[in-house]
PyMOL CGO cylinders between C-alpha atoms (Angstrom):
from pymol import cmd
from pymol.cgo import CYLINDER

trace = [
    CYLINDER, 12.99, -22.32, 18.01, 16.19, -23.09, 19.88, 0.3, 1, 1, 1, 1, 1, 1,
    CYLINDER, 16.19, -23.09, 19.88, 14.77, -24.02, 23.33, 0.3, 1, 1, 1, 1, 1, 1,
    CYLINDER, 14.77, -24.02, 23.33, 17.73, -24.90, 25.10, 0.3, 1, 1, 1, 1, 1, 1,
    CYLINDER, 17.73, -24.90, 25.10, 20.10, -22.26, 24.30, 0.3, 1, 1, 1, 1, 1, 1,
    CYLINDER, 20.10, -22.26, 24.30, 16.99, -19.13, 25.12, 0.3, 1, 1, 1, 1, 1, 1,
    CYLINDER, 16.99, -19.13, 25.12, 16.84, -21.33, 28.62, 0.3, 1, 1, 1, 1, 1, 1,
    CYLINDER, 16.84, -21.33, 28.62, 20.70, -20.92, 29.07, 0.3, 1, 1, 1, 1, 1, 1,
    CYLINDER, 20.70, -20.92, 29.07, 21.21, -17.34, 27.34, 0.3, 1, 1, 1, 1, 1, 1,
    CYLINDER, 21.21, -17.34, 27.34, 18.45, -16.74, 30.11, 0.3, 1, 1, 1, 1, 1, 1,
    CYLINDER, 18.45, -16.74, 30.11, 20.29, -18.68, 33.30, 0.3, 1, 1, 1, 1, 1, 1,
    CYLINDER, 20.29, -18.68, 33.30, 23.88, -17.01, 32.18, 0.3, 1, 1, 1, 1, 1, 1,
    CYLINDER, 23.88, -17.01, 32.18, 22.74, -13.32, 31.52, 0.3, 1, 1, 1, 1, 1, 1,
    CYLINDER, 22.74, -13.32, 31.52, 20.07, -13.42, 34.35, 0.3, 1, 1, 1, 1, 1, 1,
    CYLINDER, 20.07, -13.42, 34.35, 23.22, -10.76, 35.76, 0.3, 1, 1, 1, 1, 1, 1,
    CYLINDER, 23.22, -10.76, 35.76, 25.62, -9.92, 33.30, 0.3, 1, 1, 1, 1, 1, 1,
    CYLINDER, 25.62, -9.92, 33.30, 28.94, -11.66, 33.42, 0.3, 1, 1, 1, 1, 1, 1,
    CYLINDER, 28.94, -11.66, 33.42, 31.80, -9.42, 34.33, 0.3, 1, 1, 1, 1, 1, 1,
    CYLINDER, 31.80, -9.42, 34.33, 34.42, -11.06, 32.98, 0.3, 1, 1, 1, 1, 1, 1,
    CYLINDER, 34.42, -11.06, 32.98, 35.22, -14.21, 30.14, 0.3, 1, 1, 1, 1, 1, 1,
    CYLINDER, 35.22, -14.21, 30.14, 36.08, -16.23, 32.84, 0.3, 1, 1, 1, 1, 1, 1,
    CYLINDER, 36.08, -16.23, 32.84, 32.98, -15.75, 34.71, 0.3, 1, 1, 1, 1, 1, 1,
    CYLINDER, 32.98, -15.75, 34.71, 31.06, -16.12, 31.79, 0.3, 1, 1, 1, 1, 1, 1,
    CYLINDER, 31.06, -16.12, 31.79, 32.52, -19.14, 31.08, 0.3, 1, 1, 1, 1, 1, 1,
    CYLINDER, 32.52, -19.14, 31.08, 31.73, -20.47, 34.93, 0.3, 1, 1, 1, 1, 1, 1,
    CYLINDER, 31.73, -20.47, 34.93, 28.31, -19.36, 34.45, 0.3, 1, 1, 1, 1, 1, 1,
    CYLINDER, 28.31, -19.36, 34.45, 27.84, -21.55, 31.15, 0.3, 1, 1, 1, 1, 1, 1,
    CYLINDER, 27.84, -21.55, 31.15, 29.11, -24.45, 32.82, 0.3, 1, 1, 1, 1, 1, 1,
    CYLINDER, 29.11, -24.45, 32.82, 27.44, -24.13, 35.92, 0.3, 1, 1, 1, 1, 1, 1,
    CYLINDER, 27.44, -24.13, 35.92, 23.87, -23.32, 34.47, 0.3, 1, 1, 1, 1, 1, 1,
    CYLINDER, 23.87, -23.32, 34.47, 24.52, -26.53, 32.13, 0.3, 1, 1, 1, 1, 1, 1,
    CYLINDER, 24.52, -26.53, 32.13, 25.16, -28.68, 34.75, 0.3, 1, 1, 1, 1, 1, 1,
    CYLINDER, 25.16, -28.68, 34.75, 21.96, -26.96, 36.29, 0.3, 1, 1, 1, 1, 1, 1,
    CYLINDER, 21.96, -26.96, 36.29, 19.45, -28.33, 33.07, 0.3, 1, 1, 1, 1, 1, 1,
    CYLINDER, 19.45, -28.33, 33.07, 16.14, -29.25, 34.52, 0.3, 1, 1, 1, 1, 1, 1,
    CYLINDER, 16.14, -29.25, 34.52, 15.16, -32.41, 33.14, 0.3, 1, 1, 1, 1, 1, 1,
    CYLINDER, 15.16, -32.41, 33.14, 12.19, -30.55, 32.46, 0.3, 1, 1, 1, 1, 1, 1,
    CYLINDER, 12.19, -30.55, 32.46, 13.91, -28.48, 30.13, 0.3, 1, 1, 1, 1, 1, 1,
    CYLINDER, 13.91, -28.48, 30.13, 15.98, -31.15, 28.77, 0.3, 1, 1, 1, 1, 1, 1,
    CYLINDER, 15.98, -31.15, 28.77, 12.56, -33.52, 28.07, 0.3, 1, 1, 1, 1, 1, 1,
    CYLINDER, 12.56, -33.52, 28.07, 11.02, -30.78, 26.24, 0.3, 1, 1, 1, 1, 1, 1,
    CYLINDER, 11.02, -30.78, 26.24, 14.57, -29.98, 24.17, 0.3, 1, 1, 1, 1, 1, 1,
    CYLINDER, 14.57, -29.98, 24.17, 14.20, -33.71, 23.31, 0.3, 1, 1, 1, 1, 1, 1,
    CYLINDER, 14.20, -33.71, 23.31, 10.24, -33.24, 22.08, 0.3, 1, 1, 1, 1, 1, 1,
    CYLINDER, 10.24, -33.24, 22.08, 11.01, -30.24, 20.54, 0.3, 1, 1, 1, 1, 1, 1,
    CYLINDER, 11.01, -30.24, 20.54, 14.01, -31.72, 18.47, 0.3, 1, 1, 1, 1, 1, 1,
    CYLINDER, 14.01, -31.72, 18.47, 11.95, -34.72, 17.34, 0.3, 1, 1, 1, 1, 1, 1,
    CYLINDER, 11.95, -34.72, 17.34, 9.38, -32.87, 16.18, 0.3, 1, 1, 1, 1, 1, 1,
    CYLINDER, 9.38, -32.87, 16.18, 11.66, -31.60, 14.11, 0.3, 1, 1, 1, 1, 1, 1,
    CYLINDER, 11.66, -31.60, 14.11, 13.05, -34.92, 12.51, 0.3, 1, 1, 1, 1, 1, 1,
    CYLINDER, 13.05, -34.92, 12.51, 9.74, -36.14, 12.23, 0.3, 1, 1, 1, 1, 1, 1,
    CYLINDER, 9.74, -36.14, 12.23, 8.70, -32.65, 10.13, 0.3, 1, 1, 1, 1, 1, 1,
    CYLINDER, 8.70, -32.65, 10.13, 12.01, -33.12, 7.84, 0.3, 1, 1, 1, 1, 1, 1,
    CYLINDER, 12.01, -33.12, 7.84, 10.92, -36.79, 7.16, 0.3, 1, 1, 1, 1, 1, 1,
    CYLINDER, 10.92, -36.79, 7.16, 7.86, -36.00, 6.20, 0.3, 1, 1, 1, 1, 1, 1,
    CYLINDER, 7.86, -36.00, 6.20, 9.03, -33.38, 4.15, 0.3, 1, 1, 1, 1, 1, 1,
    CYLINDER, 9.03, -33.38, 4.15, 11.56, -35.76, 2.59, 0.3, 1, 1, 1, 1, 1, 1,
    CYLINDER, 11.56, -35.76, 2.59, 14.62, -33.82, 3.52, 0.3, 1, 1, 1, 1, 1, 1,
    CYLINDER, 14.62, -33.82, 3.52, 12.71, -30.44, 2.18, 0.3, 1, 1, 1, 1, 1, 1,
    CYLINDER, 12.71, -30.44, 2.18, 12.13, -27.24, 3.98, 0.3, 1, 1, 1, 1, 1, 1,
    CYLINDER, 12.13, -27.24, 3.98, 9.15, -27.69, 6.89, 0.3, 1, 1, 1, 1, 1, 1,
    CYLINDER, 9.15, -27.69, 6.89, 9.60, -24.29, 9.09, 0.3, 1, 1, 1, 1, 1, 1,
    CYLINDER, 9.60, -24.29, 9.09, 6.48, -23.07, 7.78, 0.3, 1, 1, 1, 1, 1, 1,
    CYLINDER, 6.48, -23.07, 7.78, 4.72, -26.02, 9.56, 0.3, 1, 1, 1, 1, 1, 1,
    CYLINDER, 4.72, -26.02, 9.56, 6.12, -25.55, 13.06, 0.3, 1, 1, 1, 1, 1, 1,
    CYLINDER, 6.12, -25.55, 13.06, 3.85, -22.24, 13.18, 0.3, 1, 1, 1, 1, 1, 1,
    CYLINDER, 3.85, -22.24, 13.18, 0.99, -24.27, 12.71, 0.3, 1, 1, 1, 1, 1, 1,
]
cmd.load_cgo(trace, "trace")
């Protein structure tokens, strides 16, 4: 569902952060760390999306992503 953020919770907690400040250095480091990988298939993922809310002409569509 939100791609991206599980890959980073994942990256950042992978040990857990000791301190805010090292938490904060782990966020930035692990986002300038994105795999394009990761960042083509946030891309897909989020277009799929937009296409799924067109077509459902602004309605609700979650039930489709299941599918």
């Amino acid at each position: 569902k939100h791609y991206l953020w599980g890959y980073l919770k994942n990256v950042v907690y992978e040990q857990s952060p000791t301190t805010r400040d090292d938490m904060m250095e782990r966020i930035r480091t692990a986002c300038a760390a994105i795999p394009k990988d990761v960042l083509l298939a946030t891309v897909r993922h989020f277009l799929r999306r937009i296409n799924l809310c067109i077509e459902a002409n602004g309605g609700h569509f979650e039930h489709i992503l299941n599918d």
